[in-house]
C-alpha positions in Angstrom: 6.7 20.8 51.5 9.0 18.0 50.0 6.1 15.3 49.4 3.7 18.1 48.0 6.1 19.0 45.5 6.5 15.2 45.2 3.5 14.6 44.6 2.2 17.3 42.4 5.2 16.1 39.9 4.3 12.5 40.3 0.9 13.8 39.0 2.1 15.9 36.0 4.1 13.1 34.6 0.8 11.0 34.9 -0.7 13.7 32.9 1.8 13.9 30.6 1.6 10.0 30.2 -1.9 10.6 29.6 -2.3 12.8 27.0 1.4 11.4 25.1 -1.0 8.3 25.0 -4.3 9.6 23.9 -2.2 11.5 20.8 -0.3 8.6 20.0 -3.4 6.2 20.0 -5.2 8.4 17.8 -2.6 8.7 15.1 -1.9 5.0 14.8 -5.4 4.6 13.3 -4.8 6.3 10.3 -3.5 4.7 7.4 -1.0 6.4 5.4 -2.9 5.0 2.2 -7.0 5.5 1.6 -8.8 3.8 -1.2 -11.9 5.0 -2.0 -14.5 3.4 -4.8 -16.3 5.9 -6.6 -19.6 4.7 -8.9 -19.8 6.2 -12.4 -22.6 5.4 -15.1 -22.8 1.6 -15.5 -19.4 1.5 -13.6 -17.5 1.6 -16.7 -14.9 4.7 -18.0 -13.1 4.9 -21.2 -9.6 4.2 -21.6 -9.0 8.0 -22.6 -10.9 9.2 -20.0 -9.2 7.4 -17.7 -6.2 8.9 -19.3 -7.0 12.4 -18.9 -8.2 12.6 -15.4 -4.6 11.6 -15.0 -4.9 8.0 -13.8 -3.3 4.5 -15.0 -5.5 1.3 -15.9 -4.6 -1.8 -13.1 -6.3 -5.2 -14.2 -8.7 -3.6 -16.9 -9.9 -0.7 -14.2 -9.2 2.9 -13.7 -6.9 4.0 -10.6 -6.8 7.7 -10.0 -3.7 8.6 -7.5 -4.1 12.0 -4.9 -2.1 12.9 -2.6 -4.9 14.8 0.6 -2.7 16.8 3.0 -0.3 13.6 4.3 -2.5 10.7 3.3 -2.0 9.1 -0.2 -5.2 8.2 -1.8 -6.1 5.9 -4.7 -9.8 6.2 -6.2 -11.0 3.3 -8.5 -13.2 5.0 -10.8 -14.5 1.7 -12.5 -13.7 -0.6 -15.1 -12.4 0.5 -18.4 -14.8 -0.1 -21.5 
């Protein structure tokens, strides 16, 4: 009865070890920080529009910031005309 219950513990923490693994692998591939390109009309946007979608102008091109759930993203939305 003492190397059953031996065993069957020896194989829960394997489990355990397992699936702490698997959930810790799959988390490590996401980034914190997605950038994402979206195409407008000639790839160009105006300076005010740029303005009032809320985003700031980073070496003469739109960068919109949002924040999805945990993830931080920034969206270039082209360059400024």
């Amino acid at each position: 009865m003492n190397e059953l219950t031996t065993y069957l513990l020896i194989l829960i923490l394997i489990n355990q070890i397992a699936i702490l693994f698997f959930f810790l692998r799959r988390e490590r591939g996401k980034s914190p920080i997605g950038i994402g390109l979206v195409p407008s009309i000639g790839g160009k946007i105006t300076r005010e529009a740029c303005e009032n979608l809320g985003g700031t102008i980073r070496g003469n091109r739109c960068i919109v910031k949002t924040v999805e759930k945990d993830k931080e993203c920034l969206v270039d939305l082209g360059r400024i005309i």
